[in-house]
N, C-alpha and C positions, 0 to 999 in steps of 0.2 A: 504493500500500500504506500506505505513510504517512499520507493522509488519511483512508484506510476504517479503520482499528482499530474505531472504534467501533461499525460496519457486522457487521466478525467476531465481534464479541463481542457484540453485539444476537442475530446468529444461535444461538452457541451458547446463550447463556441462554435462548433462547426454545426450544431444542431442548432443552435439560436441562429446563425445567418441564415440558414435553410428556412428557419421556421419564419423568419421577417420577409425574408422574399418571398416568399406561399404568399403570405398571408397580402402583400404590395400587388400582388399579380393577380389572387384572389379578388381581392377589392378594384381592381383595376376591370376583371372582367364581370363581376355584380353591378358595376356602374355602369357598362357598355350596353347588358342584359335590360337596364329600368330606361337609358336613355332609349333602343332598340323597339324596347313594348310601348313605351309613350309615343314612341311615332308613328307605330303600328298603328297604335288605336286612335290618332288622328289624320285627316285629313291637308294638314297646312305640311307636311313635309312634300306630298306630289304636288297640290297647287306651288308649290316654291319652283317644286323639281321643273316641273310644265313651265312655269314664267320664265327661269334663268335659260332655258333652252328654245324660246322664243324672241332671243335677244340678238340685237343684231352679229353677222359675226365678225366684225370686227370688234366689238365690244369683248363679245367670247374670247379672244385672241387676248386680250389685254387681260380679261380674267384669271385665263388658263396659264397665264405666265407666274400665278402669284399662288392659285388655288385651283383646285377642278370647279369644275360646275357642281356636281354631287355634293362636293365637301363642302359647298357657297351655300347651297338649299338649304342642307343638313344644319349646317350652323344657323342661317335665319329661320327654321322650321324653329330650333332650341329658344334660339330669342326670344320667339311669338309666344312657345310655350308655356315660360319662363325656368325651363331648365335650368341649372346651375351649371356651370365647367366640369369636366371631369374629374378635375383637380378639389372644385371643391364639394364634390359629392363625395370622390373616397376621404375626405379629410371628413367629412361629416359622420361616414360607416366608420371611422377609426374611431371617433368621440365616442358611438355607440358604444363600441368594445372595450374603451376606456372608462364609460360609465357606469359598464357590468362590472370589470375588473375592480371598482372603487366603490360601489353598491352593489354587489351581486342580489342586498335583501330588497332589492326594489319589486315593486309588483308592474306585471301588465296590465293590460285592458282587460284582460279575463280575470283579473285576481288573484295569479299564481305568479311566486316569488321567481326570478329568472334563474334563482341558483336551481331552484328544482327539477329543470328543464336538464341541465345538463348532468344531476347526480343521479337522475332517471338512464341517461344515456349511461355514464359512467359506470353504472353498476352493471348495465345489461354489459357493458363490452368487457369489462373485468371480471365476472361471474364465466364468461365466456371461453376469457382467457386461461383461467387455474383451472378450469376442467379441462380445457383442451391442453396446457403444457402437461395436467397431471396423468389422464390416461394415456392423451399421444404417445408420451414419455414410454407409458409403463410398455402401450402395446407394442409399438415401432423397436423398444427393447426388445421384447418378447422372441417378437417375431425373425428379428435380423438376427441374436443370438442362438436361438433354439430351433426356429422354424419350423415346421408341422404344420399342427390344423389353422393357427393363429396367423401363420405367414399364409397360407393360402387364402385366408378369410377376406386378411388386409388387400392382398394381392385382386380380388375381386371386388372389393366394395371402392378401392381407392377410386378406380377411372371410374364407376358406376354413379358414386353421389358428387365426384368432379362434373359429370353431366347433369347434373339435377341442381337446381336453382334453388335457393334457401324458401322464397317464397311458395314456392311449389310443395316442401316438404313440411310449412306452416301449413298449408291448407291441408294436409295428408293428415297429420297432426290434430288437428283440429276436428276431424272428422271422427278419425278415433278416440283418442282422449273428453272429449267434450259433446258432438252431438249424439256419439254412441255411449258415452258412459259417463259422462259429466263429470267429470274427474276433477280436472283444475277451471282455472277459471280464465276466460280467454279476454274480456272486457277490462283491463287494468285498469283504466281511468273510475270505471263502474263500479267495480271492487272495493279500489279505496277507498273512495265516495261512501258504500254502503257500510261498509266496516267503520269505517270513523265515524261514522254515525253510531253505531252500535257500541263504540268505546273499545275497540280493538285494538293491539299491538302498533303500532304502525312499521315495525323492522320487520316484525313476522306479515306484516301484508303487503311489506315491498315485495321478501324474499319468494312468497306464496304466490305473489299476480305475477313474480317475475320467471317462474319456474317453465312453464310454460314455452316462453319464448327465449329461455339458455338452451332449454331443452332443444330448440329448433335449429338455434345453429348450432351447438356441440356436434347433432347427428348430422349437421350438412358440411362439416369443416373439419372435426375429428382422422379424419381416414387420411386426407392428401398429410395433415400434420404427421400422423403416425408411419405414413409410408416413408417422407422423408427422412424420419430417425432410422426406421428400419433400415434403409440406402447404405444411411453411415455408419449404423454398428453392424452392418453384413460385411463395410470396405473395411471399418477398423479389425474386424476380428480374424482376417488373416494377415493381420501385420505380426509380427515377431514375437511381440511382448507377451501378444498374446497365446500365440502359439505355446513359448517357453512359461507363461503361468498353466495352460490346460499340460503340459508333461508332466510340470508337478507336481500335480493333482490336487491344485486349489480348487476350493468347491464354486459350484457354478455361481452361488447368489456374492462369490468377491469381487469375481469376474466381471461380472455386470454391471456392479460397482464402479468398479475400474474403466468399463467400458462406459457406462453412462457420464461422467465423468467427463470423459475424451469426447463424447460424441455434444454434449449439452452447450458448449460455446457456437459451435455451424447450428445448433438447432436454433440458437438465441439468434444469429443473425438472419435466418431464415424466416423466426417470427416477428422480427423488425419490420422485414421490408414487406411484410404480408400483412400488415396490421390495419390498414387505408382496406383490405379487404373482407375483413373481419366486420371494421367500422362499417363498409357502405351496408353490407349484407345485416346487419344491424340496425341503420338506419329504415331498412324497408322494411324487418319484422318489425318495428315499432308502430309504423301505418298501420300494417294487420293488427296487431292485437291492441291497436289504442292507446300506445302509450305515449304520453306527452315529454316527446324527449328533442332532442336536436335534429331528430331524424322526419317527426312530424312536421316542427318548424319549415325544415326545408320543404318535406312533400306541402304546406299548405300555404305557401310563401309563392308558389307559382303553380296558373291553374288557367282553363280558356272559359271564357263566359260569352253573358251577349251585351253587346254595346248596341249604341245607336245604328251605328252602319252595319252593323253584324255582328262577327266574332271578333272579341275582345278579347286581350290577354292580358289577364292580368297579374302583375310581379312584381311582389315586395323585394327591392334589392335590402333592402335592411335585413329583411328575414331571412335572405340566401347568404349575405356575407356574417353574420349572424352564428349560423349552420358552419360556414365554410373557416371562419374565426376558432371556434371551438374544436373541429374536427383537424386542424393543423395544431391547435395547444395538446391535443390529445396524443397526437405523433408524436411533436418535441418530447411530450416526460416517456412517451414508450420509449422511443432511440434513445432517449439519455437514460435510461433505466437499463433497457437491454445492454447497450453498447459496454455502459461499466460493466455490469457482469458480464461482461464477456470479458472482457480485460484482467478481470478478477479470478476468471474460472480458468482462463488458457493462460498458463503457464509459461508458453513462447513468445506471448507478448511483449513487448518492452526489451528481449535480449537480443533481437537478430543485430542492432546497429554494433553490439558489444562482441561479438562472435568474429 
């Protein structure tokens, strides 16, 4: 620990730039999306387009030297509208993010605190997480050391629930545990609501409304996780060491030890960069089962209606950069979380410059 500091602190700095840039590119593209659907849904951006293209062309010629025609419209369309700049629209979605960050106990329009929006999310994607590192773990071991029934299990189910959609295997879900047997409870929002009325726990009726949907993506994400340990304790277990510990005849549960061990730093970088998948597949069982989390936010932050002229789009960038705000702080502490343990657990870290 001692000699790595500057190992931990390489990581997070290099996860805070990444995380600042997300989030500057982020906001850059939720501004373009609200200036985009404002123009949609009015009519003064073509009467502009139509007038500047009816001008004469030497006028155009003098235009075109400075700006397109398009880019002329567009901006006097913004004008008329009273759009703001780009510039200071995301300076606006930054204040938001800074408002939560400094009041997270502030309430919405609905009357829910905004910190609970995202501890709703938090819990679904980290309940998520310690069941999938902890079986993955166990089977992907299992499987790559012993192999048998367990490796051919894996071996089948990986590409089968890789093809099947998280959403898909909710509504499977749902059909057995709840319309066939009423089991859990599929209504989160509903649940809590009825229970707090009733004077109910409220840990035990996050844990209970939330079981449901860990349950949904455990079974749709568990198998790629566990195939890829299995990969690596199949490669690690005929390197040498290993070899010279089964001559031995050390017993197999040290072994495993020894192998999970070796194998758990590539598996930590593996759940890094797969975590943004974890999240979105999360974000959509949230829809389904109603929970009010970040994931809702997004899906109700953009939606097509009917407007005067027809179909209307209508898009909260507040509520997309909102969503997109959150789901990059969520990266940062994973990467900075994983990455040190991995520095921590691999051994080879930090010596190759010394060698």
């Amino acid at each position: 620990m001692r000699g790595r500091w500057h190992l931990y602190l390489g990581v997070l700095i290099k996860n805070l730039v990444l995380f600042l840039i997300g989030v500057l590119i982020l906001d850059y593209m939720a501004v373009l999306g609200h200036i985009n659907a404002e123009l949609y849904n009015s009519d003064v951006y073509g009467d502009y387009l139509d007038m500047v293209s009816h001008l004469p062309e030497s006028v155009k010629k003098v235009i075109e030297k400075h700006v397109s025609l398009e880019q002329l419209a567009r901006e006097m369309a913004m004008d008329a509208l009273g759009l703001s700049s780009i510039r200071e629209l995301m300076k606006d979605h930054l204040q938001v993010a800074y408002d939560f960050l400094s009041n997270p106990f502030e309430k919405t329009g609905s009357g829910y605190e905004y910190y609970t929006y995202i501890l709703k999310s938090l819990l679904l994607v980290v309940l998520t997480e310690l069941f999938i590192l902890t079986f993955g773990l166990y089977l992907g071991l299992r499987a790559g050391y012993k192999g048998g029934k367990t490796d051919r299990l894996l071996s089948l189910l990986t590409p089968l629930f890789s093809a099947i959609p998280s959403w898909f295997i909710a509504v499977v879900l749902l059909y057995m545990l709840y319309w066939k047997v009423s089991l859990l409870p599929i209504d989160f929002e509903g649940y809590l609501r009825r229970t707090s009325i009733d004077g109910g726990s409220l840990p035990v009726v996050y844990i209970i409304g939330l079981l449901l949907p860990v349950f949904t993506l455990v079974v749709a994400m568990i198998w790629e996780y566990a195939f890829n340990v299995r990969n690596l304790v199949r490669f690690e277990s005929n390197e040498g060491h290993v070899l010279y510990d089964r001559a031995k005849g050390l017993p197999d549960r040290r072994i495993m030890k020894k192998l999970l061990r070796t194998a758990l730093p590539a598996f930590l970088t593996f759940t890094t960069y797969n975590f943004l998948e974890i999240m979105m597949s999360a974000f959509v069982v949230e829809v389904i089962f109603d929970i009010h989390g970040v994931g809702w936010i997004l899906a109700y932050s953009f939606r097509l209606g009917h407007g005067v002229n027809g179909v209307a789009f209508r898009y909260n960038s507040y509520g997309v950069f909102f969503a997109a705000f959150v789901m990059m702080l969520f990266y940062f502490i994973n990467a900075v979380v994983m990455e040190s343990l991995y520095i921590h657990l691999d051994p080879r870290v930090g010596k190759e410059g010394r060698e």
